[in-house]
N, CA, C and O atoms as CSV, one atom per row, in Angstrom:
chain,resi,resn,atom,element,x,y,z
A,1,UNK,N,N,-2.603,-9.721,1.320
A,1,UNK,CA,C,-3.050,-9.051,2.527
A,1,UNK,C,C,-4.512,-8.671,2.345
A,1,UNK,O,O,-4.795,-8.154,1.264
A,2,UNK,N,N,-5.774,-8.900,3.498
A,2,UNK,CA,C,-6.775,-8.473,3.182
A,2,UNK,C,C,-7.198,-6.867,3.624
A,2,UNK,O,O,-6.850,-6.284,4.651
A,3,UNK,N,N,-8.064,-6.344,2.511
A,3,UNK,CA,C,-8.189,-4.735,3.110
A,3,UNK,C,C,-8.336,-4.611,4.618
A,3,UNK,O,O,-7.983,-3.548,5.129
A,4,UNK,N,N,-8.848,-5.641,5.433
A,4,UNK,CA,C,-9.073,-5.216,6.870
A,4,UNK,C,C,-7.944,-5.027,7.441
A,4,UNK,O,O,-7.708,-4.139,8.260
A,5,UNK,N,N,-6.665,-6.415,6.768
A,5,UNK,CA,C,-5.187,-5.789,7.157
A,5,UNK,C,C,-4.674,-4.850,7.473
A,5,UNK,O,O,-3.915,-4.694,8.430
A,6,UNK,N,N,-5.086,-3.971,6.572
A,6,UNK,CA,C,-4.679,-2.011,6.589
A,6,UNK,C,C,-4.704,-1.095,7.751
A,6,UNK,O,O,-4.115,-0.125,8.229
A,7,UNK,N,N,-5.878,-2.058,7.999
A,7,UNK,CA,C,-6.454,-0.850,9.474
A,7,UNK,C,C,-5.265,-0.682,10.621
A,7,UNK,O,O,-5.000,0.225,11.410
A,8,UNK,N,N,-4.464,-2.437,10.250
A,8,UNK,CA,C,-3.537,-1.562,11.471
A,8,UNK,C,C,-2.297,-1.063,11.025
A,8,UNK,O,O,-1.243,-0.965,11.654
A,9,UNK,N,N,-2.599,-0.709,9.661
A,9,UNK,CA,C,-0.685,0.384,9.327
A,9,UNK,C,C,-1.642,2.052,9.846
A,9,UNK,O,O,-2.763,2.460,10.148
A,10,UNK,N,N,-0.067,2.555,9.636
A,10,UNK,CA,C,-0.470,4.031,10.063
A,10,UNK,C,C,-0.410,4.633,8.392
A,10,UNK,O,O,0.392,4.433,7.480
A,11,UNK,N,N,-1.929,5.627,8.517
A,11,UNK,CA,C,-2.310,6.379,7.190
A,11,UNK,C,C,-1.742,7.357,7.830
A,11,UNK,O,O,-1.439,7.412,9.021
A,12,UNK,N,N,-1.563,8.380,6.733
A,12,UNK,CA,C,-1.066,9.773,6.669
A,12,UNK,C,C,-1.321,10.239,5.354
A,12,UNK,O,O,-1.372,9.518,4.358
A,13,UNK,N,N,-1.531,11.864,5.393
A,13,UNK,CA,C,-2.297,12.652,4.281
A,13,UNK,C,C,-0.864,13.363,4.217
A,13,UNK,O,O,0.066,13.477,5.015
A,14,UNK,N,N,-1.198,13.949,2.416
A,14,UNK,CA,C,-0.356,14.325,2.003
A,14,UNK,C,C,0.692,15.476,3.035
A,14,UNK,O,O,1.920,15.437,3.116
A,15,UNK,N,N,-0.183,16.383,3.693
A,15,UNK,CA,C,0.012,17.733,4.414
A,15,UNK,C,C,0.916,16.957,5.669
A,15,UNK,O,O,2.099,17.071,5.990
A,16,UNK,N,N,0.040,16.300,6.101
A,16,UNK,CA,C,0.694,15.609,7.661
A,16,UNK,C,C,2.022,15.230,7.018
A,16,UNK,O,O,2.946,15.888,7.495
A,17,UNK,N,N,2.547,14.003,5.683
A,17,UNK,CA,C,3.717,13.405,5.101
A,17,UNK,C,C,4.884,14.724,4.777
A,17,UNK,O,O,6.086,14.603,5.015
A,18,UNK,N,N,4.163,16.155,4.109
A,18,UNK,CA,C,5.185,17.352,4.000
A,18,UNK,C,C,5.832,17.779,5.190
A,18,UNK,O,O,6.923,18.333,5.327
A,19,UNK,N,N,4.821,17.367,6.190
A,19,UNK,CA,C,5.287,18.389,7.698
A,19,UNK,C,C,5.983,17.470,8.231
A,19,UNK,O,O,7.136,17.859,8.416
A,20,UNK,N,N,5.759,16.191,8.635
A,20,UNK,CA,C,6.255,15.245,9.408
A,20,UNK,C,C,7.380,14.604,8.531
A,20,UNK,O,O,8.294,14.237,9.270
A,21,UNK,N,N,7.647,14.326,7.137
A,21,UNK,CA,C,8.785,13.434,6.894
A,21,UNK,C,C,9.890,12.937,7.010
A,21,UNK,O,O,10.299,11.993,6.334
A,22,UNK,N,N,10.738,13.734,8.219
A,22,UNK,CA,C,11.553,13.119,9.129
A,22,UNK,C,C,11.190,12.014,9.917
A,22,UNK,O,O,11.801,10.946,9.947
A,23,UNK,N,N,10.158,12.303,10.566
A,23,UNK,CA,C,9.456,11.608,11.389
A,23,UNK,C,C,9.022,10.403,10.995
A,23,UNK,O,O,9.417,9.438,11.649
A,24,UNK,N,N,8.176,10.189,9.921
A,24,UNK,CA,C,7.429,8.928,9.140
A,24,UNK,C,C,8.603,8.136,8.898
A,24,UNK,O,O,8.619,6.987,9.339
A,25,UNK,N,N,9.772,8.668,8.141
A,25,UNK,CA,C,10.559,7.706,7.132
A,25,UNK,C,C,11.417,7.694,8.458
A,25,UNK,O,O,12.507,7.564,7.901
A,26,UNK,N,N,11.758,7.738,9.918
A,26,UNK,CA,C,12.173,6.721,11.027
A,26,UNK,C,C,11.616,5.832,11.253
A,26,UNK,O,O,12.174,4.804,11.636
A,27,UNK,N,N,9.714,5.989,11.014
A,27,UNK,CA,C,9.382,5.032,11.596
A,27,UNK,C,C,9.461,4.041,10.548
A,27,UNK,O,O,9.438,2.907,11.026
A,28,UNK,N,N,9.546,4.067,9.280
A,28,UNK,CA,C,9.447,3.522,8.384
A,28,UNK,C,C,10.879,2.629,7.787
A,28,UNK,O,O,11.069,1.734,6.963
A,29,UNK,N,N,11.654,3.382,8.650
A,29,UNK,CA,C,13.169,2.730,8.286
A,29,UNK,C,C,13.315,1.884,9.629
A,29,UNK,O,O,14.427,1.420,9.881
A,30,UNK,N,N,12.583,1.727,10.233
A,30,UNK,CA,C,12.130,0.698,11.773
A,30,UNK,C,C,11.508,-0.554,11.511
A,30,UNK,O,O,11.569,-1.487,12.312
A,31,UNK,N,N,10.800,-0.621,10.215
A,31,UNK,CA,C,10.207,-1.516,9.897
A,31,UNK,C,C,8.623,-1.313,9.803
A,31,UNK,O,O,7.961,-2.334,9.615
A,32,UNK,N,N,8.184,-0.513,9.877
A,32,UNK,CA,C,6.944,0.254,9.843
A,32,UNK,C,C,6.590,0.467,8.612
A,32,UNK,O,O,7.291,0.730,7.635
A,33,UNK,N,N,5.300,0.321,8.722
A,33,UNK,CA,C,4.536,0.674,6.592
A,33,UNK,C,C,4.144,1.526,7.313
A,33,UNK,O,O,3.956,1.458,8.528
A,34,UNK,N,N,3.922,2.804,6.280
A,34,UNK,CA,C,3.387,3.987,5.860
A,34,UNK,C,C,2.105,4.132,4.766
A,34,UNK,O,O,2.328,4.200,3.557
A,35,UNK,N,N,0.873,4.166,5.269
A,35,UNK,CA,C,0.432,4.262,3.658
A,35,UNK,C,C,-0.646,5.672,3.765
A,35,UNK,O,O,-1.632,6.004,4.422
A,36,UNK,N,N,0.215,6.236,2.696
A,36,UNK,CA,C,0.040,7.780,2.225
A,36,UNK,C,C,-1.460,7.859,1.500
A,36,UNK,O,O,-1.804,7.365,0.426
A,37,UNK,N,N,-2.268,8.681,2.492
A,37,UNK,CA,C,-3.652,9.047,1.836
A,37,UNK,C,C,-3.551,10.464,0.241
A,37,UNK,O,O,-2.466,10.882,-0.163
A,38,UNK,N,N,-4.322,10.721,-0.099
A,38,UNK,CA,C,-4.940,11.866,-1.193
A,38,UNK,C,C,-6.312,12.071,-1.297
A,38,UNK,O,O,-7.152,11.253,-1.670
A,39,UNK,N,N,-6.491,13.309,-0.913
A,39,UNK,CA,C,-7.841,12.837,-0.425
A,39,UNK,C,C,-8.802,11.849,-0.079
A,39,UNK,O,O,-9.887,11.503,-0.547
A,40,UNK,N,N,-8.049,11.475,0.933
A,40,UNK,CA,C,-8.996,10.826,1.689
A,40,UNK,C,C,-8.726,9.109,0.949
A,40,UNK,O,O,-9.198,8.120,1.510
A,41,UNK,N,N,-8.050,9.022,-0.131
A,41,UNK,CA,C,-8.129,7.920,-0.815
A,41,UNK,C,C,-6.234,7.280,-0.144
A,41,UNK,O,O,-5.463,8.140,0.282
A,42,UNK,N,N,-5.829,5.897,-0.170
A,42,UNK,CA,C,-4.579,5.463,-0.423
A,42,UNK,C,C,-4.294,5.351,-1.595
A,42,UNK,O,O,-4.815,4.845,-2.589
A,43,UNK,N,N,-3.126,6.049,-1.292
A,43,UNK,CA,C,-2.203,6.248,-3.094
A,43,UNK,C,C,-1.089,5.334,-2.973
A,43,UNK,O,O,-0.849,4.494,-3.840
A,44,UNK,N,N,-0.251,5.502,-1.693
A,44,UNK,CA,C,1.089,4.566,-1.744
A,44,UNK,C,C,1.071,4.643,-0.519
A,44,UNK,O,O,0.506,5.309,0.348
A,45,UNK,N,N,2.314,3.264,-0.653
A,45,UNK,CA,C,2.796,2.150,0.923
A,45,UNK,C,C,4.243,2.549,0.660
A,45,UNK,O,O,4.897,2.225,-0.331
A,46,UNK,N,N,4.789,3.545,2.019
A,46,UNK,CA,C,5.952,3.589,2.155
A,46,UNK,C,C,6.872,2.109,2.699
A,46,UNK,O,O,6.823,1.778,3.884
A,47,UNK,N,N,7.254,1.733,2.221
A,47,UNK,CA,C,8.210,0.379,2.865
A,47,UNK,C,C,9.719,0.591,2.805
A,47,UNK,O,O,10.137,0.837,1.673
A,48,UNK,N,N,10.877,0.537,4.055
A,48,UNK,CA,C,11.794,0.052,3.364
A,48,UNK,C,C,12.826,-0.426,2.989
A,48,UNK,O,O,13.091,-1.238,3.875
A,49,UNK,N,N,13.544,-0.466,2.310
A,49,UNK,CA,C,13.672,-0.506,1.587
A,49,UNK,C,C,14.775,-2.650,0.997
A,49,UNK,O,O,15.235,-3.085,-0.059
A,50,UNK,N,N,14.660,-3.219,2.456
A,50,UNK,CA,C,14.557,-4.779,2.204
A,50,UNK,C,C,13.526,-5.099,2.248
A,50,UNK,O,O,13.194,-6.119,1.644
A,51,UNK,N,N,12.524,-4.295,3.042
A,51,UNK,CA,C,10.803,-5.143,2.411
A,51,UNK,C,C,11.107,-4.892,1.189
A,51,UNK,O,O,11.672,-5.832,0.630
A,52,UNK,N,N,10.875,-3.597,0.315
A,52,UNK,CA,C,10.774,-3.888,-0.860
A,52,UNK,C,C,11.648,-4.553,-1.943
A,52,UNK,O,O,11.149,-4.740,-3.053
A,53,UNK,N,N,12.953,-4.933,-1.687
A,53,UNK,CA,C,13.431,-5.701,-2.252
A,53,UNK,C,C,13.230,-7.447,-1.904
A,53,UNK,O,O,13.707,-8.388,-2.538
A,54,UNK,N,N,12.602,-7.471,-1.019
A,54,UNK,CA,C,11.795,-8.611,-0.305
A,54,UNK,C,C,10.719,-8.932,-0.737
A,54,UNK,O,O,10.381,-10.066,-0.396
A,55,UNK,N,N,9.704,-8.148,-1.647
A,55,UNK,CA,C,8.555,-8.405,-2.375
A,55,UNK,C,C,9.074,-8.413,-3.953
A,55,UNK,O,O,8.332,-8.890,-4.812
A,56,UNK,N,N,10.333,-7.887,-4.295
A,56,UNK,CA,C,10.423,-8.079,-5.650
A,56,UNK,C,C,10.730,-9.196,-6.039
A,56,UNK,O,O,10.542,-9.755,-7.119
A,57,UNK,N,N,11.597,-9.762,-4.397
A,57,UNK,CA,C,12.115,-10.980,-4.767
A,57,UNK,C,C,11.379,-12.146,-5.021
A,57,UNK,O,O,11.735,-13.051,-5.775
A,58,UNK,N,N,10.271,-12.095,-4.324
A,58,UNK,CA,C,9.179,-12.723,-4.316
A,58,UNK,C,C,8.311,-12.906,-5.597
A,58,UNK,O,O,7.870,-13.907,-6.162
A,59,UNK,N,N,8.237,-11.717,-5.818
A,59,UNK,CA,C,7.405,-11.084,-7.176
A,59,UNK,C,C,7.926,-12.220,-8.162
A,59,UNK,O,O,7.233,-13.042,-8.762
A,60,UNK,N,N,9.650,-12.038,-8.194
A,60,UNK,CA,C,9.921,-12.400,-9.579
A,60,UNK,C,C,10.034,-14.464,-8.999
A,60,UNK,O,O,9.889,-15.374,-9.816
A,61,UNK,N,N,10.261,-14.651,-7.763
A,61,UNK,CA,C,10.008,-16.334,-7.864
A,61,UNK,C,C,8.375,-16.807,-8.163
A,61,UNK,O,O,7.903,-17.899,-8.479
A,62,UNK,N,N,7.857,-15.709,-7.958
A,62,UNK,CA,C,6.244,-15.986,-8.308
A,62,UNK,C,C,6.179,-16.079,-9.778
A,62,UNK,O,O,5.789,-17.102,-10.343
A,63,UNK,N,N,6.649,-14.768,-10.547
A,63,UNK,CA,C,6.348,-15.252,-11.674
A,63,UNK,C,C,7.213,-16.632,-12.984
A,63,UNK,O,O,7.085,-16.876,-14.184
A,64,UNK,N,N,7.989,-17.150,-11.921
A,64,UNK,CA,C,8.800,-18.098,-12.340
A,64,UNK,C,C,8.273,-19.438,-11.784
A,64,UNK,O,O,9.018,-20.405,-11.944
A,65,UNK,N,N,7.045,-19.643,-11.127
A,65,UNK,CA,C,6.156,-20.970,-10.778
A,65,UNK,C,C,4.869,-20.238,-11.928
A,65,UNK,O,O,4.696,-20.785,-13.017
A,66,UNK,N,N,4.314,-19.399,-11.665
A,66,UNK,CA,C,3.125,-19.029,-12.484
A,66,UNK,C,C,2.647,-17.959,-12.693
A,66,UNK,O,O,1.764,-17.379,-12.062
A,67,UNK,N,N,3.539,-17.456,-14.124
A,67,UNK,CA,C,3.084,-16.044,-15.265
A,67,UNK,C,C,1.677,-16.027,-14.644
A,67,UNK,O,O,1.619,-15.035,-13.917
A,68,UNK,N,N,0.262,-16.860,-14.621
A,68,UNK,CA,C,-0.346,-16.018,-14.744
A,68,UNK,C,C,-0.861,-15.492,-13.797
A,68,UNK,O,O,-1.940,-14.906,-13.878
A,69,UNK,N,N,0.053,-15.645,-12.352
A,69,UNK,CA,C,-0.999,-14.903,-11.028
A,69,UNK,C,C,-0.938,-13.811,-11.110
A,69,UNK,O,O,-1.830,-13.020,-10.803
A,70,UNK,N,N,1.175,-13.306,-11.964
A,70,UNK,CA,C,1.653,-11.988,-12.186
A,70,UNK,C,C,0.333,-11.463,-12.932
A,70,UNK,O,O,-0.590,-10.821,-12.430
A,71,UNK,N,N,0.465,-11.868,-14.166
A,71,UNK,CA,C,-0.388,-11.353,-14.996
A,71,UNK,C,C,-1.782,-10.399,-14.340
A,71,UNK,O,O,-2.139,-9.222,-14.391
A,72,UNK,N,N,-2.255,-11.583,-13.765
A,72,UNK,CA,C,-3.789,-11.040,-13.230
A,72,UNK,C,C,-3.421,-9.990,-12.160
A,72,UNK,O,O,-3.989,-8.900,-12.229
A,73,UNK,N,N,-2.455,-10.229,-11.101
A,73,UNK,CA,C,-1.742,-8.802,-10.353
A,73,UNK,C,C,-1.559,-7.950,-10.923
A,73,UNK,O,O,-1.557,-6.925,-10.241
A,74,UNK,N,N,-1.301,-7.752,-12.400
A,74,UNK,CA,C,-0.653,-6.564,-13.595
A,74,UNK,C,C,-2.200,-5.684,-13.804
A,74,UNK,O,O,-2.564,-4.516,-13.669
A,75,UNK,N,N,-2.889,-7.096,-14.240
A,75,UNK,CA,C,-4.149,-6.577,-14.764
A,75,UNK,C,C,-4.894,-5.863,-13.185
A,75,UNK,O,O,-5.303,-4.711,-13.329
A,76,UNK,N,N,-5.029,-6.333,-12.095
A,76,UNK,CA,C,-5.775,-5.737,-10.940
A,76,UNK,C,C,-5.088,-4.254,-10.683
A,76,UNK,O,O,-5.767,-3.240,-10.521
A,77,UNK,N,N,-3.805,-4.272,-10.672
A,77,UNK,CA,C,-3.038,-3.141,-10.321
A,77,UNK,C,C,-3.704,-1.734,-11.843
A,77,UNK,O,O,-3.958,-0.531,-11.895
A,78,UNK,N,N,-3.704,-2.390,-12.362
A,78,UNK,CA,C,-4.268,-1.320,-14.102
A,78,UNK,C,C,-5.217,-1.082,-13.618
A,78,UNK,O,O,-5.509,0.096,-13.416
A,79,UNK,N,N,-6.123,-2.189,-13.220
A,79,UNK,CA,C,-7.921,-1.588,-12.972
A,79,UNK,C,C,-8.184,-0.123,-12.421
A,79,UNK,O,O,-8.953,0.821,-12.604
A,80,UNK,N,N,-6.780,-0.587,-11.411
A,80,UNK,CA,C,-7.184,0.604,-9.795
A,80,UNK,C,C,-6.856,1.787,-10.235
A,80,UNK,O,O,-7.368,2.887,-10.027
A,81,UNK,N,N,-5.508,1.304,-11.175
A,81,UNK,CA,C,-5.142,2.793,-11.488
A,81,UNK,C,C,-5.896,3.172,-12.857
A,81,UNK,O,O,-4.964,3.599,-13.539
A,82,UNK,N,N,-6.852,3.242,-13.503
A,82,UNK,CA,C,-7.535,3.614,-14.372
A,82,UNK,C,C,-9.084,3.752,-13.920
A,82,UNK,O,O,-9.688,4.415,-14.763
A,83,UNK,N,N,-9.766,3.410,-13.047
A,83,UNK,CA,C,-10.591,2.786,-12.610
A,83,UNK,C,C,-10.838,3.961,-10.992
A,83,UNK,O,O,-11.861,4.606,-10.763
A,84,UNK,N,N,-9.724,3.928,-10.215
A,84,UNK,CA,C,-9.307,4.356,-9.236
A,84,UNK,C,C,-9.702,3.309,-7.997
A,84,UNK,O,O,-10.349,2.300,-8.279
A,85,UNK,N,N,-9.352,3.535,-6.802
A,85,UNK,CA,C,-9.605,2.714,-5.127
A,85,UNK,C,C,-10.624,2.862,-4.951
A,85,UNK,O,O,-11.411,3.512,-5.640
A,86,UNK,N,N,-10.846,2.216,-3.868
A,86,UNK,CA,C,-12.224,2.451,-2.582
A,86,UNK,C,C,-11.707,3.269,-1.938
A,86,UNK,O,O,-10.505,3.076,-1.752
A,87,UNK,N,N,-12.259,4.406,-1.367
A,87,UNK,CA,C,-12.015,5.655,-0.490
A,87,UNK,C,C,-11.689,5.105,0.396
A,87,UNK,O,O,-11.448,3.916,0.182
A,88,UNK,N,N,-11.523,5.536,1.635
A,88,UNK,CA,C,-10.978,4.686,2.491
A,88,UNK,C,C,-11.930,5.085,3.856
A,88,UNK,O,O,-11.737,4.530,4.937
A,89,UNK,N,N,-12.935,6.076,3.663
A,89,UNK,CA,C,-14.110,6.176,4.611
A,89,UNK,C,C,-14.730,5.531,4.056
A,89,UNK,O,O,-14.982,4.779,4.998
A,90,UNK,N,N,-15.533,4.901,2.843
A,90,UNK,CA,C,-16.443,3.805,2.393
A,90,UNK,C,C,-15.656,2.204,2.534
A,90,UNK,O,O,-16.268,1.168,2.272
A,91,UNK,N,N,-14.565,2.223,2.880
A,91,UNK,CA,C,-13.975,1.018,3.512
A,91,UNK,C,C,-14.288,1.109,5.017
A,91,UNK,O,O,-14.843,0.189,5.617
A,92,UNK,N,N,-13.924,2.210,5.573
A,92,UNK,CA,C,-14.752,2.094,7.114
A,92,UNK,C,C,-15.875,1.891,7.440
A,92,UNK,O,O,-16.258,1.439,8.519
A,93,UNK,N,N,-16.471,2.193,6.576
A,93,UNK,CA,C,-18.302,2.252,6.663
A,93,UNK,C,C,-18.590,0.354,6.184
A,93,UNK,O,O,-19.280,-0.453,6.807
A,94,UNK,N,N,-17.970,0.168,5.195
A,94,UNK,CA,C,-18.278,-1.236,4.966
A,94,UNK,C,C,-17.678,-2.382,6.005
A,94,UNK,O,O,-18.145,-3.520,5.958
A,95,UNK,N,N,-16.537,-2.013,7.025
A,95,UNK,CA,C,-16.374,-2.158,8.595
A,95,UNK,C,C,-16.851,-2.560,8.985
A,95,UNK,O,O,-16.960,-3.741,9.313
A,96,UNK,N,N,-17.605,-1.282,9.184
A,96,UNK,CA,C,-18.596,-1.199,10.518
A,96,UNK,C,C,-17.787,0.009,11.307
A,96,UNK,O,O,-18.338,0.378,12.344
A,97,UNK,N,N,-16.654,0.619,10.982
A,97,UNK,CA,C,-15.721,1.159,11.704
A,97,UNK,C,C,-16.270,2.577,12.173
A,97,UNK,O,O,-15.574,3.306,12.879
């Protein structure tokens, strides 16, 4: 998926996800992604829960044609989380948004 993809799931901050979580995880059990801000940054993609057994499934026929796309997905996913994201207002700004 490319970052411009994103723009059309619905973000939500931690405060809005405490107050509303009835609310989100309907829309989200509808078929709707969720992806949960922290300051201002995305931390996680609510999906669920046959998408996500729908990407594992995937995951694991992927890494059964070719270890190393997993691999380099293993290694990109480490970067971000050691490294951290792009904010997600310096993704708007690089937009144009």
């Amino acid at each position: 998926m490319q970052l411009a993809n994103l723009l059309d799931k619905r973000f939500v901050g931690t405060d809005e996800l405490r107050r509303d979580l009835t609310k989100i995880l309907d829309q989200v059990l509808k078929g709707g992604e969720v992806i949960v801000t922290q300051h201002g940054q995305p931390k996680v993609v609510m999906v669920d829960i046959e998408t996500y057994l729908k990407v594992q499934e995937l995951e694991d026929d992927l890494a059964d044609y070719d270890p190393k796309f997993i691999k380099k997905m293993n290694r990109a996913l480490d970067d971000v989380k050691k490294h951290g994201g792009i904010p997600a207002d310096k993704v708007w700004e690089e937009l144009g948004i």
